[in-house]
Kinemage of the C-alpha trace (Angstrom):
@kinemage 1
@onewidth
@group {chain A} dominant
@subgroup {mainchain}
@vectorlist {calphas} color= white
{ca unk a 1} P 16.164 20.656 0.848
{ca unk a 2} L 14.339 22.641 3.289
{ca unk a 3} L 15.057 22.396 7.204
{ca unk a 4} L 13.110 21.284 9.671
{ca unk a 5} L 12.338 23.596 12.125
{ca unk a 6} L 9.469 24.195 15.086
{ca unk a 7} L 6.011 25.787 14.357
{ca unk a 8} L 5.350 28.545 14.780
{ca unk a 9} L 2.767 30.141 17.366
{ca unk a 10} L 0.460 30.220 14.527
{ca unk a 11} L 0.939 26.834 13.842
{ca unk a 12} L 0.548 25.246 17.286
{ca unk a 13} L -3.316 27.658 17.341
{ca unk a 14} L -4.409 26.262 14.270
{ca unk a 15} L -3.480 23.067 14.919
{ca unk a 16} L -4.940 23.561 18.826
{ca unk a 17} L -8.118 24.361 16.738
{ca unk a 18} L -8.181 21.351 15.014
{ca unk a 19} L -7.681 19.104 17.845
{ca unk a 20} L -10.566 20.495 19.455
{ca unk a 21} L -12.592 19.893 16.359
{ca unk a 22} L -11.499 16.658 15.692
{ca unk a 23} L -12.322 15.956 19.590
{ca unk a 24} L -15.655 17.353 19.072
{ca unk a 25} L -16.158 15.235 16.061
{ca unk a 26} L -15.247 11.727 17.103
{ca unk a 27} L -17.485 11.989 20.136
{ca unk a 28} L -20.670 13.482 17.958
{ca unk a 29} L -19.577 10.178 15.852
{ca unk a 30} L -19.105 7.674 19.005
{ca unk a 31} L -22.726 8.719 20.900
{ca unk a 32} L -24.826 9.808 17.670
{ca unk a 33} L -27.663 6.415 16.923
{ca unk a 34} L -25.748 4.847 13.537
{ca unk a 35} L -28.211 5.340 10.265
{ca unk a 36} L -26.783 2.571 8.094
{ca unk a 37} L -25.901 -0.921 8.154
{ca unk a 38} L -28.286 -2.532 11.075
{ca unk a 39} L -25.272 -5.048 11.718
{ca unk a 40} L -22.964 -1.735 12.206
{ca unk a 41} L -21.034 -2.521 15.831
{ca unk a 42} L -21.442 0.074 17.930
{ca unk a 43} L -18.765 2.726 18.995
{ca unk a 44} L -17.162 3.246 22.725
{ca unk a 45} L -18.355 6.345 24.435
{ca unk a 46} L -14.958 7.867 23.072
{ca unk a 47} L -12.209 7.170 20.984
{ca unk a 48} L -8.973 5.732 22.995
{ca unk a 49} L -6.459 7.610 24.237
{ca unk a 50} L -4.041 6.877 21.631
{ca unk a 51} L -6.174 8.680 19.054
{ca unk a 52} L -7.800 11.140 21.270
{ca unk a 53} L -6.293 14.826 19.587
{ca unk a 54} L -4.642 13.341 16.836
{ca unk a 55} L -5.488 16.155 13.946
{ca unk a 56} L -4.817 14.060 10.025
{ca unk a 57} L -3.913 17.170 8.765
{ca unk a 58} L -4.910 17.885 5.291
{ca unk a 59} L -3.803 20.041 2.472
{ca unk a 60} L -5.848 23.011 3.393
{ca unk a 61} L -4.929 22.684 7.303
{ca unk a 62} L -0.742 23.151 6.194
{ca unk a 63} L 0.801 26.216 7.653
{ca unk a 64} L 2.435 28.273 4.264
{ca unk a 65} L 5.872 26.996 5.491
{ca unk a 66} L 4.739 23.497 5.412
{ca unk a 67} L 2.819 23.556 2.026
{ca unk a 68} L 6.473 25.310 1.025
{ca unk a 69} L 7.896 22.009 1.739
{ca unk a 70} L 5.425 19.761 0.366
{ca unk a 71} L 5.596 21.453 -3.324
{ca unk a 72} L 9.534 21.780 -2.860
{ca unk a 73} L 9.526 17.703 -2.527
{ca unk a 74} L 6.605 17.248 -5.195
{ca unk a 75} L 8.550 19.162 -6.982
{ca unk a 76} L 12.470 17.769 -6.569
{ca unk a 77} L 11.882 14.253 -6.572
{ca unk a 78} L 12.760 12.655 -10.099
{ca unk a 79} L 9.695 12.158 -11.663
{ca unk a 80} L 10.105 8.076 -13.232
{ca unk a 81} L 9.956 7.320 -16.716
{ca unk a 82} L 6.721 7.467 -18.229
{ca unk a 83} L 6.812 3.101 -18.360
{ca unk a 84} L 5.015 3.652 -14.800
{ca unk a 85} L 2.115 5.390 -16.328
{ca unk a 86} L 1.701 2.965 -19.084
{ca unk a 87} L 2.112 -0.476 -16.635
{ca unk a 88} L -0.363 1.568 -14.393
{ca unk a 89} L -2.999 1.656 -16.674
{ca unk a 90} L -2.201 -2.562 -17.719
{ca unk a 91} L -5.049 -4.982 -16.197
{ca unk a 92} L -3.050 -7.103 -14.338
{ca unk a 93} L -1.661 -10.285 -16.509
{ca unk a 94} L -2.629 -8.826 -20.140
{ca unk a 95} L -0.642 -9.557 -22.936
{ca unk a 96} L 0.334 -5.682 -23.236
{ca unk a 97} L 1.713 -5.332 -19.634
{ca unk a 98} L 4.168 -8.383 -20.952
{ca unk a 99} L 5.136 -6.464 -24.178
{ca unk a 100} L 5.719 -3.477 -22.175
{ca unk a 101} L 7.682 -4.795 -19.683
{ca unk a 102} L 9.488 -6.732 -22.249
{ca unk a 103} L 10.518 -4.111 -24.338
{ca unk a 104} L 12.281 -2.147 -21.695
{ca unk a 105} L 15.824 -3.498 -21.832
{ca unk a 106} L 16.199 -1.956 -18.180
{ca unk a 107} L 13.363 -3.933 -16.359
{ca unk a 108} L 14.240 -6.791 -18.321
{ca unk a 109} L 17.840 -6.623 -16.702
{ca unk a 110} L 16.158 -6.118 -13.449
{ca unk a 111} L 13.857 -9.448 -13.832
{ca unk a 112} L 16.682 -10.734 -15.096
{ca unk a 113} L 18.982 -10.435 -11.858
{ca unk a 114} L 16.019 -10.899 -9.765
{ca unk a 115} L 15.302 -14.535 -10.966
{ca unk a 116} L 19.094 -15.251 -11.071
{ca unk a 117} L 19.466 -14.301 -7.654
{ca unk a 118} L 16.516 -17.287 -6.848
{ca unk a 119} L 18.622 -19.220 -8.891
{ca unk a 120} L 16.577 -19.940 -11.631
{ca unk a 121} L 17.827 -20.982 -15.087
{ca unk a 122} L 17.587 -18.523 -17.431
{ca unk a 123} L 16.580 -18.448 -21.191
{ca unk a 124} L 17.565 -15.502 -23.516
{ca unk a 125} L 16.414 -12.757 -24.769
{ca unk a 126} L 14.116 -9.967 -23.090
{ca unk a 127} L 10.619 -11.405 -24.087
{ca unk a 128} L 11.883 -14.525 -22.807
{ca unk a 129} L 12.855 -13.360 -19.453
{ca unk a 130} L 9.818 -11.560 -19.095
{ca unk a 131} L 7.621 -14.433 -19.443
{ca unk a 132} L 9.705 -16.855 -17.391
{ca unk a 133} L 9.518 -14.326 -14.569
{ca unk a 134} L 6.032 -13.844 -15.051
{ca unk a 135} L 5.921 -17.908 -15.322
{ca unk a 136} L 7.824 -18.500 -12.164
{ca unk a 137} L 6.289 -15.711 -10.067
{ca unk a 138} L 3.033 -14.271 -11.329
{ca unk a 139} L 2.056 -11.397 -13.420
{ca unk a 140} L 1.316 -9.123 -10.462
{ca unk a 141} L 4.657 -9.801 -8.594
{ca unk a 142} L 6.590 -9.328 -11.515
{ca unk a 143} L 4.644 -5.993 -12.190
{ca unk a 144} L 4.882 -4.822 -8.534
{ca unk a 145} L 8.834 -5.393 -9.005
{ca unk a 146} L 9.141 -3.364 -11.931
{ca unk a 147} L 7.194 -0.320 -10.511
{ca unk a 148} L 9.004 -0.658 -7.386
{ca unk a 149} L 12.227 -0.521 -9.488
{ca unk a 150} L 10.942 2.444 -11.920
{ca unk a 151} L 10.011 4.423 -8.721
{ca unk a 152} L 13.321 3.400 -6.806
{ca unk a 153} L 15.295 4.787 -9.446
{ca unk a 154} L 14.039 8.200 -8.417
{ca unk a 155} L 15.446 8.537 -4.786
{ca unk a 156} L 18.474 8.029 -3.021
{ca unk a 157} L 18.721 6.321 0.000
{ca unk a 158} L 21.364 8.219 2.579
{ca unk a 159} L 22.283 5.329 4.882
{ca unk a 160} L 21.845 1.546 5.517
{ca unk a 161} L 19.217 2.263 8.570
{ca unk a 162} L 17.352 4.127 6.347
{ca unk a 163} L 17.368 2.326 3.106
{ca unk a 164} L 16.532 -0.779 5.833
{ca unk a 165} L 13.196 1.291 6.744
{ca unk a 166} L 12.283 1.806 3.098
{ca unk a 167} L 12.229 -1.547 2.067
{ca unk a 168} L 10.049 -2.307 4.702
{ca unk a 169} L 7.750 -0.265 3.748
{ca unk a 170} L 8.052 -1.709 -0.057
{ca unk a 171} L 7.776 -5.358 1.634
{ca unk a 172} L 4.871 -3.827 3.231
{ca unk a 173} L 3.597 -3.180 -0.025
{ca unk a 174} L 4.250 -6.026 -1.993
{ca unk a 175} L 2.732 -8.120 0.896
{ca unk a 176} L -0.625 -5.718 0.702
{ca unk a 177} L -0.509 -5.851 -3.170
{ca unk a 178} L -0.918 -9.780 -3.164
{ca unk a 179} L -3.663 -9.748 -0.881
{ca unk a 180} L -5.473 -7.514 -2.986
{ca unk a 181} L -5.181 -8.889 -5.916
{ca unk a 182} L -6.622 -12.297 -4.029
{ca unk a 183} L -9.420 -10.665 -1.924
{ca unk a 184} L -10.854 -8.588 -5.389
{ca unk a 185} L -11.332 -11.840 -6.887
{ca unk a 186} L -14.064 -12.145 -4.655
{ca unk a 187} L -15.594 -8.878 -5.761
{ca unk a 188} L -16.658 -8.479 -9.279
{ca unk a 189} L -16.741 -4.551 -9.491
{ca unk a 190} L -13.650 -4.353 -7.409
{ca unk a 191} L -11.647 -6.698 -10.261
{ca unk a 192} L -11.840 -3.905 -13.152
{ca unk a 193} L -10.964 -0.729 -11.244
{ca unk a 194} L -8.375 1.335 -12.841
{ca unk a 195} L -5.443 1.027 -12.044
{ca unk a 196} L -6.276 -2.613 -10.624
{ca unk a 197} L -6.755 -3.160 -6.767
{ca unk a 198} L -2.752 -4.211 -6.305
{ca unk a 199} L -1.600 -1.176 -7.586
{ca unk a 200} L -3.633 1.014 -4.957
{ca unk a 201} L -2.717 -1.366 -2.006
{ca unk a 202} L 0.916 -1.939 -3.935
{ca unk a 203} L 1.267 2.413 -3.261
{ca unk a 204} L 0.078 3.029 -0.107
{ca unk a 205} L 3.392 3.476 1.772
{ca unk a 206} L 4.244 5.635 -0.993
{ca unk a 207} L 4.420 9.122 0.597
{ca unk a 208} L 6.460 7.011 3.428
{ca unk a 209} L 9.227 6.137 1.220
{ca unk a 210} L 10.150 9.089 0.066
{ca unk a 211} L 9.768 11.136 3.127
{ca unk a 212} L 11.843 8.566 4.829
{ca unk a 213} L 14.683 9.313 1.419
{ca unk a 214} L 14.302 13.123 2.102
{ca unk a 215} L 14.817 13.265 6.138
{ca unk a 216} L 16.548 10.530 7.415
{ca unk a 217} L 15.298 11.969 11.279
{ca unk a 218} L 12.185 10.216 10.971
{ca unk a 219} L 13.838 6.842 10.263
{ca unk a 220} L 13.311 5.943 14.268
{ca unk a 221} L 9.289 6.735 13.507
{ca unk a 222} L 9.267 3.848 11.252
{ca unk a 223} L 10.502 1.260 13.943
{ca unk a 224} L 8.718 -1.908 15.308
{ca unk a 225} L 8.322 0.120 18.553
{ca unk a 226} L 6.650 3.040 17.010
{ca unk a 227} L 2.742 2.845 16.388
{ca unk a 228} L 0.982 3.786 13.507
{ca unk a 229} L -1.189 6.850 15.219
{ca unk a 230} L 2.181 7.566 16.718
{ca unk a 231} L 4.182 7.457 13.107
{ca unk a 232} L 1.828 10.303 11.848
{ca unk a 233} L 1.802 12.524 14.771
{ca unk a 234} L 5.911 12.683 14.773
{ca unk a 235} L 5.733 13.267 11.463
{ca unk a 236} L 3.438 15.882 11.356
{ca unk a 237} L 5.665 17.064 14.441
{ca unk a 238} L 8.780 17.189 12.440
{ca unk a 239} L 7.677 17.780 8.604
{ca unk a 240} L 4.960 19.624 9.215
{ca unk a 241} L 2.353 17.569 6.642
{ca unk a 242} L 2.009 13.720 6.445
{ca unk a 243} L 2.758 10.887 4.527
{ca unk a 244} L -0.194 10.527 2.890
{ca unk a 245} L -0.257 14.232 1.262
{ca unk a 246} L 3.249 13.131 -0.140
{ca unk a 247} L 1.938 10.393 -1.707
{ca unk a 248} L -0.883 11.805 -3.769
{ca unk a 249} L 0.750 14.978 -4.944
{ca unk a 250} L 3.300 12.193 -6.125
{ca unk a 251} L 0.968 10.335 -8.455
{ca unk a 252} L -0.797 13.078 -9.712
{ca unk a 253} L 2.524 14.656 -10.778
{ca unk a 254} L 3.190 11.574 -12.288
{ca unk a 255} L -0.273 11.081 -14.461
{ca unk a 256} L -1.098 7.856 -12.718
{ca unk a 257} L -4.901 7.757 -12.655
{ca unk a 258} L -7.263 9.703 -10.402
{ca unk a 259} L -8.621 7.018 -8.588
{ca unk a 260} L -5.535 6.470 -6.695
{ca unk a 261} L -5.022 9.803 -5.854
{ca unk a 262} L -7.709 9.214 -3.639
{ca unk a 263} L -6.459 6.015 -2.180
{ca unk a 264} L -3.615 7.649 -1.299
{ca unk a 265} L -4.903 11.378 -0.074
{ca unk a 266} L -6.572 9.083 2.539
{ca unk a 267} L -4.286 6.792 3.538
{ca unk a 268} L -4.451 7.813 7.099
{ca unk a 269} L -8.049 8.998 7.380
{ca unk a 270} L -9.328 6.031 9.433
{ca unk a 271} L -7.488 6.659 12.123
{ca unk a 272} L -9.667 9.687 12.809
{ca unk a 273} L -12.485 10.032 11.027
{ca unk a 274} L -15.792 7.954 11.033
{ca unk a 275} L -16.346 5.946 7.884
{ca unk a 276} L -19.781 8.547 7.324
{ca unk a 277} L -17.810 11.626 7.724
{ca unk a 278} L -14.483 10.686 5.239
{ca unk a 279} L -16.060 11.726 2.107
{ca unk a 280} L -14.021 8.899 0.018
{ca unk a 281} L -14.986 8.043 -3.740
{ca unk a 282} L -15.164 4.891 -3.541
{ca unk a 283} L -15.378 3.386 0.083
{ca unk a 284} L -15.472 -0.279 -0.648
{ca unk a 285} L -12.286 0.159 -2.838
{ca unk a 286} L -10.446 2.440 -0.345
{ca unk a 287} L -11.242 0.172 2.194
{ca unk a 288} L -9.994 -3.410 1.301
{ca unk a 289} L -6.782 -1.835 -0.356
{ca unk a 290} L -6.533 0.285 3.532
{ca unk a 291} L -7.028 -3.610 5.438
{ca unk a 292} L -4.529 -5.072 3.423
{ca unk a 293} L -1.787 -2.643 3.810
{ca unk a 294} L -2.728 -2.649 7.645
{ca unk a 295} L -2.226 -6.705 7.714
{ca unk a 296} L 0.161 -6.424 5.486
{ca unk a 297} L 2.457 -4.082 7.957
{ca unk a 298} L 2.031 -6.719 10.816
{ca unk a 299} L 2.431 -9.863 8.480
{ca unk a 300} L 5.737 -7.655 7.171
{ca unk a 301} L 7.071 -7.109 10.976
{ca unk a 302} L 6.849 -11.061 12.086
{ca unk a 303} L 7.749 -12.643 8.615
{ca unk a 304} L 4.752 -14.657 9.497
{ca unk a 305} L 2.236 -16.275 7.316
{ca unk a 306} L -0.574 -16.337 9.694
{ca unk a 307} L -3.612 -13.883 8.430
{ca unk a 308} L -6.334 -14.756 11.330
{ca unk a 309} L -2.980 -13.650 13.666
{ca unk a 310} L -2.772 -11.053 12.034
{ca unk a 311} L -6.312 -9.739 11.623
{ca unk a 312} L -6.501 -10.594 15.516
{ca unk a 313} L -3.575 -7.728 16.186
{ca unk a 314} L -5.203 -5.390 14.071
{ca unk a 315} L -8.903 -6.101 15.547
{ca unk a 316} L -7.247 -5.452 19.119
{ca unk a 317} L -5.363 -2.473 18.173
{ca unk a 318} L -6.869 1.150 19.008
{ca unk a 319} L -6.615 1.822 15.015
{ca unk a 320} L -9.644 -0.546 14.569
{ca unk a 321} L -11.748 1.887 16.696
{ca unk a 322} L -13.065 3.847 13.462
{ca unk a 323} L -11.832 0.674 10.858
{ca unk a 324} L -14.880 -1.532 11.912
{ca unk a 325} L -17.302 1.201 10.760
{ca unk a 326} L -15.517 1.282 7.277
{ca unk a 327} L -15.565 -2.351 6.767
{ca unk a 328} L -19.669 -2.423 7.608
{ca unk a 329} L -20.118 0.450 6.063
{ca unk a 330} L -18.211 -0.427 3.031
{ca unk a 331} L -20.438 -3.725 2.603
{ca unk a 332} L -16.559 -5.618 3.807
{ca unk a 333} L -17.996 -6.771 6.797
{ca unk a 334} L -17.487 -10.439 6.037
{ca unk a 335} L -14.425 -9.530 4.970
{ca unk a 336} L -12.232 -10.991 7.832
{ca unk a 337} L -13.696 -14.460 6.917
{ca unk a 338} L -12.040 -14.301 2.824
{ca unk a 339} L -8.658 -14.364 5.245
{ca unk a 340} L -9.204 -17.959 5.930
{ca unk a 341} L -9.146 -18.974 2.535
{ca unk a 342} L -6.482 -21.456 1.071
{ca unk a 343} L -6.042 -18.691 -1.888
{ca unk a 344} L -5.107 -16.295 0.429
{ca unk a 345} L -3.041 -18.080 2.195
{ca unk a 346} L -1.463 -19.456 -1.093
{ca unk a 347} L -0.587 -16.315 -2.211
{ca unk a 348} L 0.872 -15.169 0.959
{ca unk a 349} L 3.270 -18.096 1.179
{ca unk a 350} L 3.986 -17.903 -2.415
{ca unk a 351} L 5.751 -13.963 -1.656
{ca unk a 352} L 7.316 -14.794 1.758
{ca unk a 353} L 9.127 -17.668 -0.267
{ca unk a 354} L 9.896 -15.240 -2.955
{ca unk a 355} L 11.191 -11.897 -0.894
{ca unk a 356} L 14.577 -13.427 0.157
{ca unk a 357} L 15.973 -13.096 -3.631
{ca unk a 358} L 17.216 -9.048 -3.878
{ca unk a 359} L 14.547 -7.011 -5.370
């Protein structure tokens, strides 16, 4: 595994450079008249400090000794079985997804233990399991367990603190997946994406699992105490690329389709860049799956159930400062208001009373 070590004086220019630009960018965004949505909020004179200089770096801003490191770990992380493809592809509770899962002895054992640990009576046999799990806790939970389990498999986890930090940031991801798979319910083109909606939101804190596995230094970045904006600059700091670049060179090793590649290449692009300037596929589709794992994080740190609390912390957070303009710009602007539903509040009770069991 590589070390880390301090940039270089090349390094610290070009990323100098790109502060400046990124400075010059968010105030051309913040004082330029908005041409879209009439309803569109309009931005502070300047980002706040927080966010002021913080560079997103992307794949073509990595100094050679950082894009060194990001291939090494693309490379050296166990690539998982090729099940995750397949269950990737499955629209969510289809009689296929069930065979599949079902006819992998391992998951079955894994569903198995899970629902024992909730102390559920069991019947036998694999196919049996499978649907009892998928009786008792819902196609997509039971799906987001067995890709959580396939993917697992591939890391090891160095020391309690750490492996403490990473399932967080799965809980984090369960949590997003289920509201998800609620909210696109609510919008017909968003229900048949490929993969489905959970699976983007399910994968966002991909590239954060495994860099937490592969440097154990930046489990501190991933406390309660440590902001968001504030994760991503200390990892760019230490690693010298992101999270989120992690995360998509992951899945594309791994086959899983396109569209969440670019889920996942952006994960942490509205913390700097206008919703106009991103240059996302699909913005509407980036951007529920990027509100959910954002409530999901806070719902995930207070164990709480409350969504307007949480959409409140979020809304008065300086993350939001660029978020607002993806949610009107993304046609989510009444987005906020789906939070209050009793289905979404259903299925948010429905995993906190589930999580307890060992995943």
């Amino acid at each position: 595994m590589p070390r880390l070590s301090s940039a270089d004086s090349r390094r610290r220019r070009r990323e100098s450079e790109l502060r400046r630009q990124a400075q010059a960018l968010q105030h051309r965004a913040a004082t330029q008249l908005p041409h879209t949505h009439d309803a569109k909020p309009a931005q502070d004179a300047m980002p706040p400090d927080s966010l002021r200089g913080l560079v997103v770096l992307s794949r073509r801003d990595l100094s050679p000794h950082a894009r060194q490191r990001l291939l090494y770990l693309t490379q050296h992380i166990a690539r998982p079985r090729p099940l995750l493809a397949q269950i990737m592809r499955c629209p969510p509770g289809s009689r296929r997804l069930e065979n599949l899962i079902s006819q992998d002895p391992a998951c079955a054992t894994q569903l198995r233990d899970y629902l024992k640990a909730m102390e559920i009576e069991l019947n036998a046999g694999s196919e049996g399991i499978v649907r009892q799990a998928v009786a008792q806790l819902g196609s997509d939970w039971v799906t987001d367990i067995v890709i959580r389990n396939l993917i697992h498999q591939s890391i090891q986890v160095p020391d309690p603190e750490t492996a403490q930090a990473i399932e967080e940031r799965w809980w984090t991801g369960f949590t997003a997946s289920s509201l998800a798979a609620t909210l696109s319910r609510r919008f017909p083109e968003l229900a048949a994406v490929d993969p489905p909606m959970a699976r983007h939101a399910l994968l966002l804190p991909l590239g954060e699992i495994m860099l937490l596995a592969s440097f154990t230094e930046l489990t501190p970045a991933f406390s309660g105490a440590s902001t968001y904006a504030n994760r991503i600059r200390t990892t760019q700091q230490k690693v010298g690329f992101n999270p989120a670049l992690l995360g998509a060179a992951l899945v594309q090793k791994w086959q899983i389709p396109e569209a969440l590649v670019d889920t996942l290449a952006n994960a942490h692009t509205p913390l700097t860049t206008p919703f106009s300037a991103s240059g996302i596929k699909d913005g509407r589709r980036f951007t529920l799956a990027y509100i959910c794992y954002r409530l999901a994080e806070r719902i995930a740190r207070t164990r709480s159930n409350d969504l307007n609390r949480a959409y409140a912390t979020l809304q008065a957070s300086d993350e939001y400062y660029y978020l607002k303009e993806y949610l009107h710009g993304s046609d989510l602007a009444d987005l906020p208001g789906l939070l209050t539903t009793s289905e979404a509040s259903c299925a948010l009770r429905s995993l906190t009373d589930h999580f307890p069991a060992r995943i």
